[in-house]
FIVORO-842338 format. One record per residue: x negated, y, z negated of N, C-alpha, C in turn; residue in three letters. Coordinates in steps of 0.1 Angstrom, whole numbers, plus 5000, padded with zeros to 4 digits. Atoms other than C-alpha are relative to their C-alpha. Example, Ala and Ser with C-alpha at 12.3 -4.5 7.8 and 13.67 -1.06 7.14 Angstrom:
+--------+---------+------+---------+----------+-------+--------+---------+------+------+
| n_east | n_north | n_up | ca_east | ca_north | ca_up | c_east | c_north | c_up | resn |
+--------+---------+------+---------+----------+-------+--------+---------+------+------+
|   4991 |    4988 | 5000 |    4877 |     4955 |  4922 |   4991 |    5012 | 5000 |  ALA |
|   5009 |    4989 | 5000 |    4863 |     4989 |  4929 |   5008 |    5011 | 4992 |  SER |
+--------+---------+------+---------+----------+-------+--------+---------+------+------+
//
This chain:
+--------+---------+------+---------+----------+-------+--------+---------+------+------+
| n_east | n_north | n_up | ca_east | ca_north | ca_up | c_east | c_north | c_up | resn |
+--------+---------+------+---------+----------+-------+--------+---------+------+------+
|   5012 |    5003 | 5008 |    7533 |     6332 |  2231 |   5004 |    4991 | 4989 |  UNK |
|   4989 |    5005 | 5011 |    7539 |     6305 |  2207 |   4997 |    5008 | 4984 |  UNK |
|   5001 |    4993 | 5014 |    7524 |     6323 |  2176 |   5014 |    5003 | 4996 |  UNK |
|   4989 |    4994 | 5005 |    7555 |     6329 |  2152 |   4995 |    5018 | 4997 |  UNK |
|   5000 |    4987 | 5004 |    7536 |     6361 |  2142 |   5007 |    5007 | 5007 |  UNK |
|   4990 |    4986 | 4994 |    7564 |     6393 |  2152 |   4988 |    5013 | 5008 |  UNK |
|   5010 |    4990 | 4997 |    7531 |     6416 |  2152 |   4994 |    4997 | 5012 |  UNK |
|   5004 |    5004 | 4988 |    7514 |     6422 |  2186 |   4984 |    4999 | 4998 |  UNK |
|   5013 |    5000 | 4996 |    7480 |     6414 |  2195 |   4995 |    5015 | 5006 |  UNK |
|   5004 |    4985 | 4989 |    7466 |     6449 |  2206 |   4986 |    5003 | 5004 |  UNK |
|   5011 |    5003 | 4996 |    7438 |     6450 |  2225 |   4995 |    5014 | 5012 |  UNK |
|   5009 |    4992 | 4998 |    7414 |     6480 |  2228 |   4988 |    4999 | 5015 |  UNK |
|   5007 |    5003 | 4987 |    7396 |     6478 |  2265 |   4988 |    5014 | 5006 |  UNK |
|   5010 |    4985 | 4993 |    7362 |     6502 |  2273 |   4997 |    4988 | 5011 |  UNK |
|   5005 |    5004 | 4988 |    7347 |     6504 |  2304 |   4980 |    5000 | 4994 |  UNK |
|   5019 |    4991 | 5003 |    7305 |     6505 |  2297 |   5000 |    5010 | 5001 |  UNK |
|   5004 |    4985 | 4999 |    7285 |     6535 |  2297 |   4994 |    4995 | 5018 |  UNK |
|   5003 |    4998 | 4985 |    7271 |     6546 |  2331 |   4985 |    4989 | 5000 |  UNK |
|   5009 |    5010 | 4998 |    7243 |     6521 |  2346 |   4987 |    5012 | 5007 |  UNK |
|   5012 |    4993 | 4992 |    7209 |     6531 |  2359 |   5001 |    5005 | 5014 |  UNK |
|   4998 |    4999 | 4983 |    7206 |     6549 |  2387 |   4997 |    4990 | 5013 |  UNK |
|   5005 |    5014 | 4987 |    7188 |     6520 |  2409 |   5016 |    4995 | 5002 |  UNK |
|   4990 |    5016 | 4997 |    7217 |     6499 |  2403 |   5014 |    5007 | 5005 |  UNK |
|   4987 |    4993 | 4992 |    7245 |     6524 |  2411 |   4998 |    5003 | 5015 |  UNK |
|   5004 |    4997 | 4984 |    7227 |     6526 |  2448 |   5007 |    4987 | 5005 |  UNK |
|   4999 |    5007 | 4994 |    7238 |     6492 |  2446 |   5013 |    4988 | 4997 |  UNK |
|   4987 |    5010 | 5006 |    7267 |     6463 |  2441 |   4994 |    4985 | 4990 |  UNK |
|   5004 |    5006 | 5013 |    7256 |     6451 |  2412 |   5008 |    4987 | 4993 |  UNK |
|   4987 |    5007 | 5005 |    7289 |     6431 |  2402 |   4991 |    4993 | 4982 |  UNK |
|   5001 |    5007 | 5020 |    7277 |     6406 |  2369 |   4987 |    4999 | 5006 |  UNK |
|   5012 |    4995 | 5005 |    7239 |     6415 |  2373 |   4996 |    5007 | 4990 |  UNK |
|   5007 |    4995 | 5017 |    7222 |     6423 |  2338 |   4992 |    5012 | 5004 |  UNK |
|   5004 |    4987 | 4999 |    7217 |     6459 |  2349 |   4995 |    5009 | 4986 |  UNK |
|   5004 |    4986 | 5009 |    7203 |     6489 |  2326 |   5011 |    5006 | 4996 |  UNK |
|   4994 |    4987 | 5004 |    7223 |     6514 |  2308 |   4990 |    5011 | 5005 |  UNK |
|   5005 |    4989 | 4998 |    7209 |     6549 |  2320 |   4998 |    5006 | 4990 |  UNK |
|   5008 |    4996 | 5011 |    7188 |     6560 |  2292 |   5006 |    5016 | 4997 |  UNK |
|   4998 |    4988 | 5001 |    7197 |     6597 |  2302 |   5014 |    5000 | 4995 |  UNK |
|   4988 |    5004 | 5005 |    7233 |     6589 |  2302 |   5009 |    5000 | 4987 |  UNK |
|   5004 |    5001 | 5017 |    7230 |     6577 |  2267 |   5003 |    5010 | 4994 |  UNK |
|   4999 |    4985 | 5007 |    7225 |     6609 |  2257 |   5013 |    5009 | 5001 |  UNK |
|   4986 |    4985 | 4997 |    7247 |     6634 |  2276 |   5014 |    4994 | 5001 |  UNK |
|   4985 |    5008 | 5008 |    7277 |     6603 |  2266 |   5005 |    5001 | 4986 |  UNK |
|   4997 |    4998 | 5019 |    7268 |     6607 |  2231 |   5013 |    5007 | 4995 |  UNK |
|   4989 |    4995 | 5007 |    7302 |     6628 |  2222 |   5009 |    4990 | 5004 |  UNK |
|   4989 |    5006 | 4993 |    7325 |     6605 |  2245 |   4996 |    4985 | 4986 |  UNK |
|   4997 |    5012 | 5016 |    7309 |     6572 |  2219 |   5001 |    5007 | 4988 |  UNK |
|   4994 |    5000 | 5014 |    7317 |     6594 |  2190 |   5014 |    5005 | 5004 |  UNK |
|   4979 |    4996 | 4994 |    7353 |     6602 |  2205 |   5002 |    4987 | 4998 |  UNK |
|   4990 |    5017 | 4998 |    7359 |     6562 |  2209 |   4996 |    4996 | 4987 |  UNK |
|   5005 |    5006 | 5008 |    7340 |     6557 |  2174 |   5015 |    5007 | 4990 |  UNK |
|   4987 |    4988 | 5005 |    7365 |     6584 |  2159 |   5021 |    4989 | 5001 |  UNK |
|   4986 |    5002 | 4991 |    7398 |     6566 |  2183 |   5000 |    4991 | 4993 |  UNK |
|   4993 |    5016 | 5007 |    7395 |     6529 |  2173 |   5002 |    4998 | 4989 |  UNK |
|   4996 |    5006 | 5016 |    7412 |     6511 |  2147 |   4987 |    4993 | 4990 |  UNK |
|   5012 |    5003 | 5013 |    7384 |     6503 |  2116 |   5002 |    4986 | 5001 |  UNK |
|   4998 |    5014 | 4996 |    7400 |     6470 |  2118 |   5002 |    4995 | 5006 |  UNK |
|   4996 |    5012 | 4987 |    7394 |     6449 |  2144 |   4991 |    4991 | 5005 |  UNK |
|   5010 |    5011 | 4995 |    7374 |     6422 |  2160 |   4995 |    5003 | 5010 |  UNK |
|   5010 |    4997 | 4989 |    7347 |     6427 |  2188 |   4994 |    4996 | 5008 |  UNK |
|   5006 |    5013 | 4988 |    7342 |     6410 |  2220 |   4990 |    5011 | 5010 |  UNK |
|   5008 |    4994 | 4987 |    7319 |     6421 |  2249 |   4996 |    4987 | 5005 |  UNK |
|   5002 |    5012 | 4990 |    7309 |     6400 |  2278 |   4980 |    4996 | 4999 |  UNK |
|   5022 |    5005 | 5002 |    7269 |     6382 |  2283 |   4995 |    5012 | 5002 |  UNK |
|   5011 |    4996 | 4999 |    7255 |     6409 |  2300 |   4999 |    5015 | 4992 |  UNK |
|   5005 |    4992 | 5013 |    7236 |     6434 |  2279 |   5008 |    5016 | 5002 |  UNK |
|   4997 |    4989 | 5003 |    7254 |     6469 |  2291 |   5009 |    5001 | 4993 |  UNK |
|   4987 |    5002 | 5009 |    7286 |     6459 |  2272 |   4993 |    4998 | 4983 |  UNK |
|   5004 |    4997 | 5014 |    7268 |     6455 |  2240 |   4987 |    5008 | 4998 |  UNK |
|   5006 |    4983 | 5010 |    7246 |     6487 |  2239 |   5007 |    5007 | 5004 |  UNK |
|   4992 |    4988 | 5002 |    7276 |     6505 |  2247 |   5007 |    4996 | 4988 |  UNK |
|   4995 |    5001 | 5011 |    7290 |     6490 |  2220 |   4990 |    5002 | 4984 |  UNK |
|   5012 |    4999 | 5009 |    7257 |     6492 |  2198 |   5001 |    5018 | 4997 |  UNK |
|   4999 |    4983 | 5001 |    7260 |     6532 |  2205 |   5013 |    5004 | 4995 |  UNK |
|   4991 |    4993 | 5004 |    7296 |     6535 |  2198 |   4998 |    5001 | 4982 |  UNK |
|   5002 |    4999 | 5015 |    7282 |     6519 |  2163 |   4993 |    5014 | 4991 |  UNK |
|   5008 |    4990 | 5003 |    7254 |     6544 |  2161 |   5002 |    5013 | 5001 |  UNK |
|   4989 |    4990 | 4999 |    7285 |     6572 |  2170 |   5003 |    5003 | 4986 |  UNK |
|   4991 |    4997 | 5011 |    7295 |     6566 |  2135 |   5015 |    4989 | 4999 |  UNK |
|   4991 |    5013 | 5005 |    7323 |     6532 |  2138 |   4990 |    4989 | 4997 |  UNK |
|   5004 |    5014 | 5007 |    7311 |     6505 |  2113 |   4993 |    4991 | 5009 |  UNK |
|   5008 |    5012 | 4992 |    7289 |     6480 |  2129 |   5006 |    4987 | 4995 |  UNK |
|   4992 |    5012 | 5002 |    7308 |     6446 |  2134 |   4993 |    4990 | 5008 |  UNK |
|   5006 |    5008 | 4991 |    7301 |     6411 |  2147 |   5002 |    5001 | 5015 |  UNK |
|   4990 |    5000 | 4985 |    7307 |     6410 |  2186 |   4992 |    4987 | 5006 |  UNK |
|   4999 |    5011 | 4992 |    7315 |     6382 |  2197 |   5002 |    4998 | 5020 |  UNK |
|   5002 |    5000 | 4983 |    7308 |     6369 |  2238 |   5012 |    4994 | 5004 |  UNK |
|   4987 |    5001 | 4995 |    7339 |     6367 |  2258 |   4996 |    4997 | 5015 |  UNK |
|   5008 |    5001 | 4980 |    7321 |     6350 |  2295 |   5013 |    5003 | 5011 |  UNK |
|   4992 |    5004 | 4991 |    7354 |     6349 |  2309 |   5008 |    5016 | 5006 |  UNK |
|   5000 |    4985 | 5003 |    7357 |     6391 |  2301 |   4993 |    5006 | 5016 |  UNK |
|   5012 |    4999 | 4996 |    7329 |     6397 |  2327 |   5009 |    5005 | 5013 |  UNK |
|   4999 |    4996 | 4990 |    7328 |     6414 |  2359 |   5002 |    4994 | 5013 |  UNK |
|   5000 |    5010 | 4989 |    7337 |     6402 |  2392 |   4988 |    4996 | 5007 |  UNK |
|   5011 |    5007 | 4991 |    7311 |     6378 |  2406 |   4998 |    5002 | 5014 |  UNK |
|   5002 |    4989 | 4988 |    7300 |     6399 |  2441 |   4990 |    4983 | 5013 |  UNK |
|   5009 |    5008 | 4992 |    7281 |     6365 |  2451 |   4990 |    5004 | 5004 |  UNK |
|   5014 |    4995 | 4990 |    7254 |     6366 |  2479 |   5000 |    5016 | 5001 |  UNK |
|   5004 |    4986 | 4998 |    7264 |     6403 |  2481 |   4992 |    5010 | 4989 |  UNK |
|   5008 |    4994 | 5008 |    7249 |     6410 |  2451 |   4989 |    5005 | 5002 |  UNK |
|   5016 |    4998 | 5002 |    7219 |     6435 |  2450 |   5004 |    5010 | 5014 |  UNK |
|   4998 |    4995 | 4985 |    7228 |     6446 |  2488 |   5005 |    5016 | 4998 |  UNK |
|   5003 |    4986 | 5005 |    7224 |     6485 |  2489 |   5023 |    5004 | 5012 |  UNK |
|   4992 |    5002 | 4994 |    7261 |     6497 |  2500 |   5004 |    5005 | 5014 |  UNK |
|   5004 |    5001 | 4981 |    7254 |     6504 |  2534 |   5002 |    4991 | 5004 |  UNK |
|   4996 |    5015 | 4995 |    7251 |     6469 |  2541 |   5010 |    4995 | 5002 |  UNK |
|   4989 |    5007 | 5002 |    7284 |     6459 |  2530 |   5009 |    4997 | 5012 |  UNK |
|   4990 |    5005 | 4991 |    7308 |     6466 |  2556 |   5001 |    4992 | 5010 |  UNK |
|   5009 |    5013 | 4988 |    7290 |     6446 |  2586 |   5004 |    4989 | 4989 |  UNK |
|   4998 |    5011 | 5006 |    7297 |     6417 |  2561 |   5021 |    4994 | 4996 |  UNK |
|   4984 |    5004 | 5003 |    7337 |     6422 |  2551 |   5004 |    4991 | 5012 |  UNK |
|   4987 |    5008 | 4991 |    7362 |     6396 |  2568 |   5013 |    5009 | 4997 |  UNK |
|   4986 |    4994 | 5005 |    7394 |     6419 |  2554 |   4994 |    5020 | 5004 |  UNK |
|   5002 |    4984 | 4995 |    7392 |     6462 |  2560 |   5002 |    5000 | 4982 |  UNK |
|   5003 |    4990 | 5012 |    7378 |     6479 |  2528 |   5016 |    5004 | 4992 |  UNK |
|   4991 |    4995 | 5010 |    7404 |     6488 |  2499 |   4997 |    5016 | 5001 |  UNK |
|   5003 |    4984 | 5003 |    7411 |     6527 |  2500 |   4992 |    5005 | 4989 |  UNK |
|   5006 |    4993 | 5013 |    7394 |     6529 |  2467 |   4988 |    4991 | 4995 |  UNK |
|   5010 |    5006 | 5010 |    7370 |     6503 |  2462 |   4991 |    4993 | 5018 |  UNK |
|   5010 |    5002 | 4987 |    7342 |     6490 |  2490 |   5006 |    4985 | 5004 |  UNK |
|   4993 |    5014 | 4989 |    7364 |     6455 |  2499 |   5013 |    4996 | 4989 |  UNK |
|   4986 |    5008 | 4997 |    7401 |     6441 |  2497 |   4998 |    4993 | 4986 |  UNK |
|   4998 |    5014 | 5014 |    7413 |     6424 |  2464 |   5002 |    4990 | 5003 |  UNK |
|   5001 |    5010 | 4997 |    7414 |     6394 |  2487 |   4993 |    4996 | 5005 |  UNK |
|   5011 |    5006 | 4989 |    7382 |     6395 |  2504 |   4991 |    4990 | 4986 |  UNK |
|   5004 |    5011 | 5009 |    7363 |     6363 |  2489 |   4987 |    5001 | 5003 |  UNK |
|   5009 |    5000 | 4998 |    7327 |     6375 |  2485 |   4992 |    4982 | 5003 |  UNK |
|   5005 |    5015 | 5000 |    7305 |     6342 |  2497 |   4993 |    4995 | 4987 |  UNK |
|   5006 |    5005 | 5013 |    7295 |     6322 |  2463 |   5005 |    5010 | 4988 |  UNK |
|   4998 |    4994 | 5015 |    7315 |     6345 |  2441 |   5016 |    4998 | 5001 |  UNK |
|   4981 |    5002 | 5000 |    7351 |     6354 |  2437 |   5010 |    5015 | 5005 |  UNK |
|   4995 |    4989 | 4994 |    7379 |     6375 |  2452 |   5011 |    5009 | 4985 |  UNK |
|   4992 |    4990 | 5014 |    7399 |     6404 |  2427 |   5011 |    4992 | 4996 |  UNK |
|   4993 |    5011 | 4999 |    7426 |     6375 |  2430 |   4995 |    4995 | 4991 |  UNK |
|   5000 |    5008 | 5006 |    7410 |     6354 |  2413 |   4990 |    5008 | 4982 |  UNK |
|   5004 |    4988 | 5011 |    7393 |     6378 |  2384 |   5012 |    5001 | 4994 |  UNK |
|   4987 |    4999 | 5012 |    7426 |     6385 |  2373 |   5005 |    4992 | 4999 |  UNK |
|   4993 |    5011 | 5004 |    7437 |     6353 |  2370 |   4990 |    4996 | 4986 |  UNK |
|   5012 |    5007 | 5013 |    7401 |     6342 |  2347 |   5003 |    5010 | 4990 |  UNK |
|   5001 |    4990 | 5009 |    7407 |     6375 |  2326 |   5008 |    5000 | 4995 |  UNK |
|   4990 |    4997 | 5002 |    7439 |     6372 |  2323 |   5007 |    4986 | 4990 |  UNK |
|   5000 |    5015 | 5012 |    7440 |     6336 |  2307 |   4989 |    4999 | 4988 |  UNK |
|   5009 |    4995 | 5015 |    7409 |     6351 |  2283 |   5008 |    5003 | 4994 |  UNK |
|   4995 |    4990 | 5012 |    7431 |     6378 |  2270 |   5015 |    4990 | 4995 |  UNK |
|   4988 |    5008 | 5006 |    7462 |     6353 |  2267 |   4997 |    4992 | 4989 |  UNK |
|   5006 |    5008 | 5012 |    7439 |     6330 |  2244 |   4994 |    5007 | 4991 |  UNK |
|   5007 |    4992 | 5013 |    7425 |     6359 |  2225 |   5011 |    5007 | 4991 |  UNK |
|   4992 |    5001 | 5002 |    7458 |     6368 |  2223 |   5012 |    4996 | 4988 |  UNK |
|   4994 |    5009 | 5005 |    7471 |     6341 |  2205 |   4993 |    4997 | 4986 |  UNK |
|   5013 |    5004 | 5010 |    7442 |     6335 |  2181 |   5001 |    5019 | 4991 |  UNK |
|   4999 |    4990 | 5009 |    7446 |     6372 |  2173 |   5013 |    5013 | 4996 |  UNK |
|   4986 |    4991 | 5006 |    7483 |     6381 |  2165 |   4999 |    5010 | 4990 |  UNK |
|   4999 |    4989 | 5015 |    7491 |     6410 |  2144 |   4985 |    5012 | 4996 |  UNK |
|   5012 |    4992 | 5004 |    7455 |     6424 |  2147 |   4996 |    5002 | 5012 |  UNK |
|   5006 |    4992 | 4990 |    7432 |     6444 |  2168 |   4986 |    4994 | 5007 |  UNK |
|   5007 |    5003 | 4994 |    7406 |     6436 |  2195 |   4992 |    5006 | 5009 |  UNK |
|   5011 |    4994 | 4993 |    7381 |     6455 |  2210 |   4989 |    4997 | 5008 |  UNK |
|   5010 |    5009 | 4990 |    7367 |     6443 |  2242 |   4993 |    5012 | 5010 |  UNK |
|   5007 |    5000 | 4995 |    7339 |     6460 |  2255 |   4993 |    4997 | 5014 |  UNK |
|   5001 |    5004 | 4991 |    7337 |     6452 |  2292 |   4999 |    5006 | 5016 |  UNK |
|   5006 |    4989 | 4985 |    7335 |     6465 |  2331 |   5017 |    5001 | 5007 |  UNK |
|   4989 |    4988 | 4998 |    7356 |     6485 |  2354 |   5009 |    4987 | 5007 |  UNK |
|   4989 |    5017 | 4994 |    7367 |     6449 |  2376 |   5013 |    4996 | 4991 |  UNK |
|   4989 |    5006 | 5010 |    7382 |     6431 |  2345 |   5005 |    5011 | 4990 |  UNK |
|   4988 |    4992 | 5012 |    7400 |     6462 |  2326 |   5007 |    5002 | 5018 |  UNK |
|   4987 |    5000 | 4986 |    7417 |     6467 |  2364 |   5007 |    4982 | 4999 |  UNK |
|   4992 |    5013 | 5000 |    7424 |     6425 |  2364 |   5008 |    5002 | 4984 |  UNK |
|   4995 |    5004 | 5011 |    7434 |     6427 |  2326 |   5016 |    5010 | 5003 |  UNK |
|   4992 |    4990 | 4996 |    7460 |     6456 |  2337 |   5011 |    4993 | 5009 |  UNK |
|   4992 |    5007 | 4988 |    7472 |     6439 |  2371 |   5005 |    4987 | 4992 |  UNK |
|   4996 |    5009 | 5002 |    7478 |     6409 |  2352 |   5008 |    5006 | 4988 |  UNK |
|   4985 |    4990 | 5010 |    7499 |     6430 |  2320 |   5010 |    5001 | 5005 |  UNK |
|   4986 |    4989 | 4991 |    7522 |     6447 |  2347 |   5003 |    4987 | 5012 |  UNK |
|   4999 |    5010 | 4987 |    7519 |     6410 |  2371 |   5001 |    5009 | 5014 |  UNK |
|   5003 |    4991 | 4989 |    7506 |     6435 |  2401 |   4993 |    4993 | 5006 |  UNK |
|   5007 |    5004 | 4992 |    7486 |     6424 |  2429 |   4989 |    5002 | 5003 |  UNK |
|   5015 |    4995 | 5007 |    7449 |     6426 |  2433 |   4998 |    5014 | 5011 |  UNK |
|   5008 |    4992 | 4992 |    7446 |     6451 |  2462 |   5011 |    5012 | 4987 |  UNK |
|   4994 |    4988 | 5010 |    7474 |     6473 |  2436 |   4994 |    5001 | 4983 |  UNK |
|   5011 |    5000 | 5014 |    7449 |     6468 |  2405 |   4991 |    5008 | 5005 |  UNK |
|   5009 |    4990 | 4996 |    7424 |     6486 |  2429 |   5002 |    5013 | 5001 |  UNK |
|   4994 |    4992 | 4998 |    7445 |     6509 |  2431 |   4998 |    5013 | 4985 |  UNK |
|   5003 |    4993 | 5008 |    7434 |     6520 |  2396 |   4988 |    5005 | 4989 |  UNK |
|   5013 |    4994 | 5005 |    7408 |     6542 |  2379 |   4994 |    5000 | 4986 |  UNK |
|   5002 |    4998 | 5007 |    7389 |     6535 |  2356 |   4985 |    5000 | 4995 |  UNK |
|   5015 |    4990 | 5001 |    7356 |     6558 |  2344 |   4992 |    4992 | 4988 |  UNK |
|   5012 |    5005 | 5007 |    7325 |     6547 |  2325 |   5009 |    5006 | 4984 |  UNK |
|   4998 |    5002 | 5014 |    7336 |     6545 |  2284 |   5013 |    5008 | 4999 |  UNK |
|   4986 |    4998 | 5006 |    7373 |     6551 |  2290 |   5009 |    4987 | 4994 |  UNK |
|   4993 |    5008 | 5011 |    7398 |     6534 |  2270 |   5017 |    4996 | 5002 |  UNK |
|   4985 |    5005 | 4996 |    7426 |     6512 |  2279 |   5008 |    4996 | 4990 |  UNK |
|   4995 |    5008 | 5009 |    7451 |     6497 |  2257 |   5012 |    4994 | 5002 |  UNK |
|   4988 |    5005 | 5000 |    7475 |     6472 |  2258 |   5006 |    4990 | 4992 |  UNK |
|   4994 |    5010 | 5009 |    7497 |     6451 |  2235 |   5006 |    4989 | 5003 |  UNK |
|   4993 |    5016 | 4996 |    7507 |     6410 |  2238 |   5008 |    4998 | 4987 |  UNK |
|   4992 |    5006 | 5014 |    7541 |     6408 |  2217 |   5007 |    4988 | 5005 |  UNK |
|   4995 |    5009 | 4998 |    7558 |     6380 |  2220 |   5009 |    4997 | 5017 |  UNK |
|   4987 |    4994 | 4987 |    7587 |     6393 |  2247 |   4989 |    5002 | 5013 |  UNK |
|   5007 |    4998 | 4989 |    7554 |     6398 |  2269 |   4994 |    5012 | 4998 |  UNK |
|   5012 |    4988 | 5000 |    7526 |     6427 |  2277 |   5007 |    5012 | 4999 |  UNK |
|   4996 |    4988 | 4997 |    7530 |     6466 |  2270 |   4987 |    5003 | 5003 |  UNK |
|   5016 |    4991 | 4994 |    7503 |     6490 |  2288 |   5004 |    5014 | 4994 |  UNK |
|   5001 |    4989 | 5009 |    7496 |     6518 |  2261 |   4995 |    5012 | 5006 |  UNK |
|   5011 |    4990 | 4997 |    7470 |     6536 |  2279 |   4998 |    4995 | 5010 |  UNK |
|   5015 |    5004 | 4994 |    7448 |     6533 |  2307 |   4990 |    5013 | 5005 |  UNK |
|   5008 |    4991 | 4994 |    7419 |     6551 |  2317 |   4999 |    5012 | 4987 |  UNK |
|   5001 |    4986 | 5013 |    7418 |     6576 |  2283 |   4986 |    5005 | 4999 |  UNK |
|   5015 |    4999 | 5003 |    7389 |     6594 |  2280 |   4993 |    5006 | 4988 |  UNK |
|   4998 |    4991 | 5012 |    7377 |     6602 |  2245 |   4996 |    5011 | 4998 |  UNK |
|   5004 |    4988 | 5002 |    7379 |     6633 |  2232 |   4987 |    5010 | 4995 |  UNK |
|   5015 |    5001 | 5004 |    7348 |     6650 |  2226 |   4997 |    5009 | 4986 |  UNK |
+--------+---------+------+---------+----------+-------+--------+---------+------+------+
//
């Protein structure tokens, strides 16, 4: 990284809160889905656990669509300071293409590659008009390098979905995309990893705050 600063960039990663039920019947990928109203509620201790966890100081990304900033709107309303949050498009979920919307029944009749043990298709299957986990952690992974850079020495709290905190991870550890599927990560848990100079450390993944 060329920054001279010695200090790392450390960079705070939620997953959203849970989505409406409709939309969890379905593969949703970067669709401007609902937060689940009920959810909301019976999450309430987990956003004052992450309101509690994060650093006071830091800057605040979330991606376009609206679940990433009213989970971030709630962690404010937890009790952490209300900050600007800035849009990070490149943050964002993997693009599911034409399969978007399709209830997950449908899916497999459509894969070219055999299903990922943990996730409904292959980190190299190339949805039609979108993108394959391959390439997600490549776009995520040149976000967090240039936020990176711009924010040496200080903290960053990106707000975003369960896709890109697995690409932001696979690309920390240089893993491969069907071995980024390989890991879990739950509605408003809490990843962390650090960009020092010498290259990425993975602090956390998947933390879930305490309640």
């Amino acid at each position: 990284m060329p920054n001279d600063n010695p200090e790392p960039a450390i960079f705070w990663l939620i997953r959203h809160a849970i989505v409406e039920e409709n939309a969890r019947a379905m593969l949703y990928g970067t669709m401007d889905v609902e937060l689940c109203p009920h959810s909301l509620l019976s999450q309430a201790p987990m956003h004052a656990g992450l309101a509690r966890r994060l650093p006071r100081k830091a800057d605040w990304v979330v991606t376009p669509l609206s679940r990433t900033r009213r989970t971030a709107e709630a962690i404010f309303a937890a009790g952490y300071p209300a900050a600007p949050l800035a849009v990070a498009p490149d943050l964002i979920e993997q693009d599911l293409g034409a399969w978007q919307g399709l209830p997950h029944a449908d899916l497999p009749a459509r894969l070219t590659r055999p299903a990922h043990a943990f996730w409904p298709l292959s980190g190299l299957e190339h949805p039609p008009g979108g993108e394959s986990m391959t390439q997600v952690i490549g776009r995520v992974g040149a976000a967090l390098e240039g936020l990176a850079e711009t924010h040496a020495g200080g903290n960053v709290v990106v707000v975003s979905h369960g896709g890109a905190i697995r690409a932001a991870v696979a690309h920390a550890l240089a893993i491969g995309p069907d071995n980024a599927l390989h890991l879990s990560v739950h509605n408003l848990s809490l990843t962390c990893m650090e960009r020092h100079r010498q290259g990425w450390r993975v602090v956390c993944v998947n933390e879930l705050p305490g309640y």
